[in-house]
N, C-alpha and C positions, 0 to 999 in steps of 0.2 A: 863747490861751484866757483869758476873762474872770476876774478875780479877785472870790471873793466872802469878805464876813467872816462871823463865824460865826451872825451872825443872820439871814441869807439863805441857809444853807446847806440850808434845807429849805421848806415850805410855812408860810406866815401861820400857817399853824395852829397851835396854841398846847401841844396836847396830843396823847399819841398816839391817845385816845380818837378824836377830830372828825380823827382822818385813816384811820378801819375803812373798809376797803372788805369790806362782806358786806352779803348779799338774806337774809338768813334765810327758812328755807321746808322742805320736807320732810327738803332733799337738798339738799347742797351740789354748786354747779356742777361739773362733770368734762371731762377730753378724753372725745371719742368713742372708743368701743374695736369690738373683734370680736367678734362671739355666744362666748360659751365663755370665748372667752383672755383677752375684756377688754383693756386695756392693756400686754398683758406684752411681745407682739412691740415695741412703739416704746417700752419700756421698755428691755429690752434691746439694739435697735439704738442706740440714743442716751440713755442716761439723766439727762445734765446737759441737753442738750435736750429733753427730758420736761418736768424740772423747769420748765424756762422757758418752757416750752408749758402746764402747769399755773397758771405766776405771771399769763403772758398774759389767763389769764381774769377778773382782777381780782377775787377775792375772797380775803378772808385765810383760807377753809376752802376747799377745792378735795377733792371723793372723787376717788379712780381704784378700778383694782382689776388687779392684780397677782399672777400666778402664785394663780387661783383665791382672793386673800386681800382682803377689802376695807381700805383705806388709804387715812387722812387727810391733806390736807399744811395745815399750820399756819403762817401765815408773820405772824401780827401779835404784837408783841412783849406786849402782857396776854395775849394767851391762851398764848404761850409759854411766860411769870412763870407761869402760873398751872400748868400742867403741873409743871414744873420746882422751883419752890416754894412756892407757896400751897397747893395741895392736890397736894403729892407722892405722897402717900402713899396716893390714888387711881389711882397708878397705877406700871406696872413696867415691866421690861427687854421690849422687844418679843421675840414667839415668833419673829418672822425672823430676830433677833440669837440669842437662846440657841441656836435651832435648829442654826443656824451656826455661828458660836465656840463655842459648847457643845462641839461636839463634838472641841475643841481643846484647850481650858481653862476646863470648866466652875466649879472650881472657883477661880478668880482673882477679884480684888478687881473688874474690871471686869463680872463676870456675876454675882455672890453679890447676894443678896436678904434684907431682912427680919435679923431679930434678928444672924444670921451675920453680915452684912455689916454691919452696924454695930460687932459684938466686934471685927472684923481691921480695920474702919477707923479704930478708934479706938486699936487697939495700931500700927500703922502709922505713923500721923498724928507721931509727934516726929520720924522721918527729915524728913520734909516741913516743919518747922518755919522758918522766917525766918533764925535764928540757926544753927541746925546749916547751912542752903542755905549761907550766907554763907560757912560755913567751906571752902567747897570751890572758893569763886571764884578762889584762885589756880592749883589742878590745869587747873581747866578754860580759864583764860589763859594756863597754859603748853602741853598739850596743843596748843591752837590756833595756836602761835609756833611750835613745833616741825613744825607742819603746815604751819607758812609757809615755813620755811626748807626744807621739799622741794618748794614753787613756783618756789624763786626758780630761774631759769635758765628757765623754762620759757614757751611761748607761750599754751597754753589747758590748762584743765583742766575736766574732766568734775564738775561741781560737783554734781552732786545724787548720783555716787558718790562722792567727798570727805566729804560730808557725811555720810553714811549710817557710813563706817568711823569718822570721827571722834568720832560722837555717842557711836558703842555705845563706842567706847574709852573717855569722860568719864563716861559711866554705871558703866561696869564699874568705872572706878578708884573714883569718888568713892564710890557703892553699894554696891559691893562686894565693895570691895576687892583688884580681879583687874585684874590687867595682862593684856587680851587682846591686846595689841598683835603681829603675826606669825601671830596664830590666831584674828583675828574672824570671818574670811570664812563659815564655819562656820554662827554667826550670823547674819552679814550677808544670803549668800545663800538660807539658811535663810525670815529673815523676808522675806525677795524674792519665794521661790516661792507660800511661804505666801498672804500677799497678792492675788499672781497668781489662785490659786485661787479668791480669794473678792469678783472681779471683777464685781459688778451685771450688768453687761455682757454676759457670756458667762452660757449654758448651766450650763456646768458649776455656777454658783454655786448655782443651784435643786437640783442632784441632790444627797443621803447623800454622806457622804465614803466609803462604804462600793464606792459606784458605780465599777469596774473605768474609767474614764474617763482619756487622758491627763495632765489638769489635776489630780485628784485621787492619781492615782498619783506625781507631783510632789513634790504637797502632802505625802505621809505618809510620802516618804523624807524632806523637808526636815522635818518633825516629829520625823525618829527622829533625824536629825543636832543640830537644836535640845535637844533632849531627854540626848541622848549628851554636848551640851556645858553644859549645868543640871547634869548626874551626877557631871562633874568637877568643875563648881567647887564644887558641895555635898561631895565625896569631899574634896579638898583642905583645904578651911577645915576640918572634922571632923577631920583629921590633922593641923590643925594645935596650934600649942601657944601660939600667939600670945595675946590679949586684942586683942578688935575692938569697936569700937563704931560698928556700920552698918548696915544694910536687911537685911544677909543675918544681921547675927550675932540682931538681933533676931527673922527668919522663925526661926530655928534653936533659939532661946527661948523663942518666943513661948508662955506659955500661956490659952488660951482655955478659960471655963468648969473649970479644972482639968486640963486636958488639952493638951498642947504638941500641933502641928499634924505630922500624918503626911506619909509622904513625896509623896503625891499634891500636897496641898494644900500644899508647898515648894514643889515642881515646879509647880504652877499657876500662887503668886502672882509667880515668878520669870521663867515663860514672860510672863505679862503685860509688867512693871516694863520686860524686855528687852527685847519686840516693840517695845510701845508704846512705850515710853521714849524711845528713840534715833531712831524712824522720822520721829515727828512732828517733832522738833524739827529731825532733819535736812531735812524739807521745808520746814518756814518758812524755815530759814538759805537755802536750795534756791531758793526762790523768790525771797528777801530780794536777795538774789544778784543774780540772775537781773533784777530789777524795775531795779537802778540801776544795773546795764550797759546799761539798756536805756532808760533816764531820765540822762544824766550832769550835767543842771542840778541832777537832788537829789543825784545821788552828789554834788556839788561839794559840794554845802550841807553834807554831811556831813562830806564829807574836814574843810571848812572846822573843823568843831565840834570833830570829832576831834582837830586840831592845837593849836587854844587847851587841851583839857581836859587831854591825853595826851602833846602833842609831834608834831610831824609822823615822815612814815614813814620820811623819811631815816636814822635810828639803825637799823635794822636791825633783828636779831632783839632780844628782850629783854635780852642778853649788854650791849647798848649802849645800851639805855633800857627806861624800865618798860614792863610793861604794865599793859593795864588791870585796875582792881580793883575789887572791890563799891562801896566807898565812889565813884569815881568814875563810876556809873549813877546817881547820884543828878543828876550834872551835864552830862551829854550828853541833854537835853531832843529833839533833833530825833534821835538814835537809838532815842528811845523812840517817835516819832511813827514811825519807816520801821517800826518793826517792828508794831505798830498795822496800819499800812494792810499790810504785807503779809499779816499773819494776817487780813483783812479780804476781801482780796481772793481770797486762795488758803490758804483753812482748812484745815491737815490732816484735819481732823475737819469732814468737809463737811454733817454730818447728825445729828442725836439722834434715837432712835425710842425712842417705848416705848408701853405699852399698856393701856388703863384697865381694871382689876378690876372696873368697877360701869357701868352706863350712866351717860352725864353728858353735860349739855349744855354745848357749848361754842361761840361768836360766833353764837352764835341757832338752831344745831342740835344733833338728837341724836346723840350717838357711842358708838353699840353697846360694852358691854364686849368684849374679847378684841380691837379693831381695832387695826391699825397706826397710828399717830401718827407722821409724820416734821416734825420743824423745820426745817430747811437751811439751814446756814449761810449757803451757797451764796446762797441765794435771795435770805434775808433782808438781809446784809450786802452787796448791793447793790441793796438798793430805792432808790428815786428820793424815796421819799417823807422818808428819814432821812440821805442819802445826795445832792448835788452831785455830777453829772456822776458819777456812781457805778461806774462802769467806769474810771475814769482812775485813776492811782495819784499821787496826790494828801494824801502825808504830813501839809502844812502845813492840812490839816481840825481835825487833831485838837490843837485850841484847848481851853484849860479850861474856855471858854464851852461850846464845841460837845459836848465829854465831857458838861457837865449838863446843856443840853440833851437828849441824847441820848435816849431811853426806854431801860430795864435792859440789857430783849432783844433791842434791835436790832444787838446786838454781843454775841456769847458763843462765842467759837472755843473756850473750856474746859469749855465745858456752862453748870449752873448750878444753885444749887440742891446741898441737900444730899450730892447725887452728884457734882458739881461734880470736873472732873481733880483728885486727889489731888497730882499735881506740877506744877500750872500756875508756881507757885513758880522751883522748879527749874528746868524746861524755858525759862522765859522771862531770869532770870538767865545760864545760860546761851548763849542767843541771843545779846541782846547783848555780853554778853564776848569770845562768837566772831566776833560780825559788825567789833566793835570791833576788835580783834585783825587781821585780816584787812584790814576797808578802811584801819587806820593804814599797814599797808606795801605794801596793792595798790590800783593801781585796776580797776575789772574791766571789761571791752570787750565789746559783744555780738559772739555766735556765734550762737547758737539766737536764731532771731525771733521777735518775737512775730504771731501768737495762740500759746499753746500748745496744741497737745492733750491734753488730759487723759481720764486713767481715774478711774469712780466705785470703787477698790477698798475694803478693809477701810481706805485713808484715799486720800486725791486725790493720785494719780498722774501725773506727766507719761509721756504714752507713748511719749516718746524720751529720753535722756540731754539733758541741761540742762548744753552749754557755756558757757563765757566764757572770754574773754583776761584775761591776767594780765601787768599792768603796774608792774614796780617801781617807787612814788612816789619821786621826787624832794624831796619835802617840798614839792609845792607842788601844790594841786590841780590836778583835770585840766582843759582846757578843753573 
């Protein structure tokens, strides 16, 4: 494959303005649909091929229409800015999203609206702090050392459930202060089914949860088990007698307008922090994984960096050398590039939707108040236009040139904008601590080939277990 530097990584073009692909005109281009259903059937047989059957038509506004609903899909990075944060405030949480989670945890920091959401984001907002993050990088380095030392002996490991009990463990500890460790599954499986449910894909995600349905009847035992294990850890810390200072003792605290937040609204923001929390990161690690078993010229590059910063993986577990710690992510430069292009390539958060309050025109068309607005990550983050060979996984892109080059929104796996993930922080600190941790004492071998299949659920799913082999380093990269 040809090498390029980072001022060939895109088109002459100089701006992301002179690279708009839109016809401005009545109506934005669309797939063809069926009288009635519109798009919904090749919606749900294939919805990441939707999506790319929508980018296909080369314009940055594409309509469809969707379970009776008309929907935008957005994919140029000003009009994304401009959603997002120029004029936020024209617009809100799409009715597809509340309609759905809603019926979950309407009251949680990711669906709350307007004045609310701004009191609990702002009592929130010191767990997520820079400096409190930091305090928690050695839990979640040892955590990951101690998950390595029940690798060792072993040939493969089923990495995207690895990852999943591990994250919720480093959440619970550092958040929460609760050692789930022996009783995550609860949760784990819990946020599995859940998920499941609210699969684009399928059926079921269009009906009420109300709806006597397989998939839904799933969902609201895995909600009463999620919920059953919120009750204990709220019951516990209340009984206790301790002094805490974390996510839960401040939900427990917290008061808003004069009024400490009731038990619903515990139970919401906690069912959130836990879904969400744990799921996403365990999939970037998941894929992260997953990309340089599958690539072992960058796994080298990496092992390579790893050993100048850290030590090679010969010492063992941390008993026989450090691990890694905050201060050293300041100096593993190309782990912060693998995890870049993984969140790049395989977004948890493959989509932002929301929905305009007011008519408003946007890349030369009108957009009805009340329509769906989708951004996708998906989409965006491998355009051609921002993006070199932009399907290949290709870390050594992201150069300081290429970052400012870049436009804002052609990369935003955390949203953006005043809504922006509340723990992009967090969640990305510790990635690399665990990815660190992990590739210093393994190297990882494919099992699972690629293409993947993936699911569009409540975040992008692979729809089978994501192996690799596990190879104790010898301290010397692999060849």
């Amino acid at each position: 494959m040809a090498t390029h530097d980072a001022s060939t990584e895109r088109s002459e073009a100089s701006t992301a303005e002179a690279l708009r692909q839109s016809t401005p005109g009545d109506r934005p281009p669309g797939p063809d649909g069926l009288p009635l259903a519109g798009n919904t059937v090749e919606f749900l047989r294939d919805p990441l091929a939707f999506y790319d059957r929508c980018r296909a038509l080369d314009d940055d506004v594409v309509s469809y229409r969707v379970a009776w609903s008309d929907g935008y899909m957005f994919t140029h990075p000003d009009d994304i800015e401009r959603v997002l944060v120029t004029d936020d405030a024209d617009f809100r949480r799409a009715s597809v999203i509340r309609n759905s989670l809603g019926q979950i945890a309407d009251g949680g920091l990711f669906l709350m609206e307007g004045e609310a959401w701004q009191a609990h984001r702002s009592a929130l907002q010191p767990s997520f702090y820079r400096e409190r993050i930091e305090t928690y990088a050695d839990m979640m380095a040892r955590f990951a050392d101690e998950r390595a030392d029940e690798w060792e002996g072993r040939d493969t490991v089923t990495v995207s459930e690895e990852m999943r009990t591990l994250t919720l463990e480093i959440l619970a500890k550092t958040l929460l202060d609760v050692d789930v460790r022996g009783r995550e599954s609860a949760i784990r499986d819990a946020a599995a089914a859940i998920s499941d449910r609210f699969d684009v894909g399928s059926v079921s995600s269009l009906l009420p949860l109300w709806v006597p349905t397989p998939a839904n009847r799933r969902c609201r035992r895995a909600v009463k088990e999620f919920d059953d294990a919120i009750a204990d850890i709220v019951t516990d810390r209340r009984a206790s007698e301790g002094e805490f200072d974390d996510l839960l003792s401040i939900l427990l605290d917290l008061d808003v307008n004069g009024e400490g937040l009731d038990e619903s609204e515990i139970r919401d923001h906690l069912f959130t922090f836990l879904f969400a929390g744990h799921e996403t990161t365990a999939l970037t690690l998941s894929y992260a994984v997953f990309l340089l078993a599958t690539h072992p010229e960058k796994q080298a590059r990496l092992h390579e960096e790893l050993d100048d910063v850290l030590g090679d993986g010969s010492a063992g577990s941390a008993a026989d050398g450090p691990r890694p710690t905050a201060a050293d992510l300041f100096d593993v430069e190309y782990l912060d590039r693998v995890v870049d292009e993984a969140l790049r390539l395989y977004p948890p958060a493959y989509t932002v939707f929301r929905e305009p309050t007011r008519d408003v025109e946007i890349g030369g068309y009108e957009i009805p108040a009340g329509s769906t607005i989708s951004m996708p990550q998906w989409v965006v983050h491998r355009d051609e236009r921002w993006y070199d060979d932009p399907d290949a996984f290709r870390p050594e892109r992201w150069t300081d040139d290429f970052r400012d080059d870049l436009p804002e929104y052609a990369y935003f796996p955390f949203g953006g904008g005043p809504r922006h993930c509340i723990g992009m922080r967090f969640a990305l600190m510790e990635t690399k601590l665990v990815l660190a941790t992990l590739a210093q004492r393994f190297a990882f071998e494919p099992v699972t080939e690629p293409p993947l299949d993936l699911s569009m659920q409540i975040t992008l799913q692979p729809d089978d277990p994501i192996e690799v082999g596990v190879q104790e380093r010898s301290g010397a990269p692999p060849v």
